[in-house]
C-alpha atoms as one frame of an Amber mdcrd trajectory, in Angstrom:
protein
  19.150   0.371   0.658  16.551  -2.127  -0.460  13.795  -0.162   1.299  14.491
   3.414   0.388  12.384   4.336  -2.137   9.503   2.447  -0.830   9.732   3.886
   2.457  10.071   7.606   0.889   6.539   6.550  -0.601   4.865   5.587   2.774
   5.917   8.892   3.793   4.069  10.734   1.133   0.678  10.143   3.020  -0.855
   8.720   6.317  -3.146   6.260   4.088  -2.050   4.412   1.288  -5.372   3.680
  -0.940  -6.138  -0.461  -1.713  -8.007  -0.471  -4.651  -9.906  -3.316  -6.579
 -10.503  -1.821  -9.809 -13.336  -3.448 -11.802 -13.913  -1.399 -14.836 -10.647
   0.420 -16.082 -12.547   3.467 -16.687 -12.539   4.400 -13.660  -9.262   4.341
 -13.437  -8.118   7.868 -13.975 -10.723  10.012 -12.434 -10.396   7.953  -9.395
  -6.417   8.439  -9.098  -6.977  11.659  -9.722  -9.778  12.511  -7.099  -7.697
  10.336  -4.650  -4.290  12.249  -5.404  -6.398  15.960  -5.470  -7.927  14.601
  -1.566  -4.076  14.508  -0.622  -3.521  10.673  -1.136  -0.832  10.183  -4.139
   0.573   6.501  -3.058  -2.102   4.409  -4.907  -1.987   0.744  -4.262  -4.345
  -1.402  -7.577  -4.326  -4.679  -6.459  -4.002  -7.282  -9.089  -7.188  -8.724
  -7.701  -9.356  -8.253 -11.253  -9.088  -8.575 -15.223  -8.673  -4.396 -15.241
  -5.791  -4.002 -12.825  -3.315  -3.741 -15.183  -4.647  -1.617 -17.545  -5.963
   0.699 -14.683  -2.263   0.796 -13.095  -1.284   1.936 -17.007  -3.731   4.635
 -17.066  -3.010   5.876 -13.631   0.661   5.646 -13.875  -0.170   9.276 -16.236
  -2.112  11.052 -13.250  -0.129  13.931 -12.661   1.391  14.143  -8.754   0.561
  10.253  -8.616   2.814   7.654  -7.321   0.990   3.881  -8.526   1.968   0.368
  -7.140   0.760  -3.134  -7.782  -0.911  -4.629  -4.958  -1.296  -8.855  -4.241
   2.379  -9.373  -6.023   2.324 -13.449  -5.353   4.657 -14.370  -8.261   7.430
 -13.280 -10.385   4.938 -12.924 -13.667   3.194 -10.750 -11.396   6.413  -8.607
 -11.014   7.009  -8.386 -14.745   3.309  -7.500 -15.786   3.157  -4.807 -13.135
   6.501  -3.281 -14.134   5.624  -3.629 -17.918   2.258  -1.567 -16.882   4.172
   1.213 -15.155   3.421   0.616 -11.573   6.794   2.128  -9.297   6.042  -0.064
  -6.535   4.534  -3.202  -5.457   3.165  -4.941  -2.413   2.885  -8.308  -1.677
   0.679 -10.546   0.787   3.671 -12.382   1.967   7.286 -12.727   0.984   9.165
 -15.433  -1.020  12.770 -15.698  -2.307  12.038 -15.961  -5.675   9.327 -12.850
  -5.176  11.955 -10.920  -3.805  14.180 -11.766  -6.196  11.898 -10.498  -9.262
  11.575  -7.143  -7.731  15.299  -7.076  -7.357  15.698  -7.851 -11.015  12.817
  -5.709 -11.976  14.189  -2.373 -10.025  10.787  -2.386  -8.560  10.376  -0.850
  -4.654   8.266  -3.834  -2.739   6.609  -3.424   0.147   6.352  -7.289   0.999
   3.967  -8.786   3.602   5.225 -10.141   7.032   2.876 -11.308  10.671   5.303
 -11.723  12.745   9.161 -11.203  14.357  10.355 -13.900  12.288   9.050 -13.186
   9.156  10.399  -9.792   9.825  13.578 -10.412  10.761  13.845 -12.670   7.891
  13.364  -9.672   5.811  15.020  -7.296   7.578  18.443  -9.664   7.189  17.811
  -9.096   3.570  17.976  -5.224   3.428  13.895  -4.523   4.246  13.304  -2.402
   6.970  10.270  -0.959   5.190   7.890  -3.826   5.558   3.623  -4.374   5.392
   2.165  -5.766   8.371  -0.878  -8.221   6.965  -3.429  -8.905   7.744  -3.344
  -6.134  10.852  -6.305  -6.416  12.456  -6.281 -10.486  12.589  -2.739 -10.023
  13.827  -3.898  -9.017  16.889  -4.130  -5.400  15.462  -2.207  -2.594  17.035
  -0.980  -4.300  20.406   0.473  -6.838  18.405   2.676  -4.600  15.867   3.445
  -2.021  18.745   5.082  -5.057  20.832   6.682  -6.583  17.469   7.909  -3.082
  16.936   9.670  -3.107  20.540  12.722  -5.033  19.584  12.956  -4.502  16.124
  13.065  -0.240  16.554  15.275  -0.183  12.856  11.825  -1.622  10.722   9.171
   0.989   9.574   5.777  -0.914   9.007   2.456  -0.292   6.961  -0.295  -2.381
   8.922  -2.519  -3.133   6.276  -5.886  -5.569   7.104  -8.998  -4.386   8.533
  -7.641  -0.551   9.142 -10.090   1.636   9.174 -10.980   5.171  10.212 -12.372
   3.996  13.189  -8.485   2.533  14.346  -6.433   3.864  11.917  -5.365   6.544
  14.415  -4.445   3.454  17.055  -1.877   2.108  14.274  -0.380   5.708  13.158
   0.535   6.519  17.072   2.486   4.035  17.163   6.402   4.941  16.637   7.148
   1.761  13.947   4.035   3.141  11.883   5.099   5.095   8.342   1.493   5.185
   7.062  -1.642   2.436   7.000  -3.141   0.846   4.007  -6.598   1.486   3.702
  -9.708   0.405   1.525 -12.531   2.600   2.741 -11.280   5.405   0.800 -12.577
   4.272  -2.141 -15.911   2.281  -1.585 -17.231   0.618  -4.409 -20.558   1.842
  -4.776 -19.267   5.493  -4.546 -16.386   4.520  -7.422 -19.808   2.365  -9.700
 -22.059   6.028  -8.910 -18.638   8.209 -10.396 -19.102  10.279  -7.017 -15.261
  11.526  -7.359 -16.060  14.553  -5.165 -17.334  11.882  -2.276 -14.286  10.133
  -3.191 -11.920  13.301  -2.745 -13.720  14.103   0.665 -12.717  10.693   1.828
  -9.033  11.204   1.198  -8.652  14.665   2.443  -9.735  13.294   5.845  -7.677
  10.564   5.682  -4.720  12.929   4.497  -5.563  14.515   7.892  -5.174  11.378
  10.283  -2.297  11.399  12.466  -1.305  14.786  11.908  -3.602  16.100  14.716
């Protein structure tokens, strides 16, 4: 039960979008040229001064879904709830982390490297889990043969995917969708190029659906 909502937002696209927001106004025509390219799970990281207010000003984009991303503490729980994010994602996973979320009604999508850590989680109630950092993980070998006897947990690898492997990652059967930054490169978000921006995420929309 702990996982359901998050895992009904990994299904809304292949590519969940990790964005470092530095200037706030850029906030809405970004979610909005990322949700109109067929990408509504936004992921702001709370990596800069302007997440917050960009996760406010996004959480009004029509047909978007927004989460907090780099959830490390329970004050990061609060402000990202308070700011109207409807999900969150985490590096890692703590008790006390976990615990926030649970107290917060907030969906997490926490962090875990390996069968333990997984396991861990999964005894919990979290079959819906991040796998970070992906690529030095050992990439998508190393999740496919985590996956093997854990069949029940649905993973987004997260972590150096890019369009040049994300296809490797969403073959795999234990694969809901990949987190992804290259969706949103910086210089295109400084130049306002939301139509480069929209192109981006329409082809990611596309992968693993060939």
């Amino acid at each position: 039960m702990t996982s359901r909502e998050t895992r009904a937002i990994c299904e809304m696209a292949p590519i969940v979008p990790v964005l470092v927001i530095d200037d706030a106004a850029h906030a809405r025509p970004l979610a909005e040229a990322l949700v109109a390219g067929g990408l509504p799970a936004l992921e702001v990281t709370l990596r800069t001064p302007a997440a917050l207010e960009a996760i406010r000003i996004m959480a009004q984009v029509p047909g978007g879904v927004v989460g907090a991303g780099t959830l490390v503490t329970p004050e990061d729980v609060r402000a990202a709830k308070a700011a109207g994010a409807r999900f969150g994602v985490s590096p890692g996973a703590t008790d006390r982390l976990l615990a926030a979320c649970e107290a917060e009604g907030l969906p997490l999508l926490p962090g875990a490297a390996t069968a333990s850590e997984a396991m861990r989680l999964l005894e919990r109630g979290y079959d819906m889990l991040k796998f970070f950092p992906a690529e030095a993980s050992g990439g998508a070998p190393a999740l496919k043969a985590i996956g093997a006897p854990l069949p029940q947990i649905g993973f987004c690898p997260t972590g150096g995917v890019s369009p040049q492997n994300a296809e490797s990652y969403l073959s795999l059967p234990n694969v809901v969708c990949a987190g992804g930054s290259w969706v949103a490169p910086k210089n295109m978000v400084a130049a306002g190029d939301w139509a480069g921006i929209e192109a981006l995420a329409r082809a990611a929309a596309a992968l693993g659906r060939g």
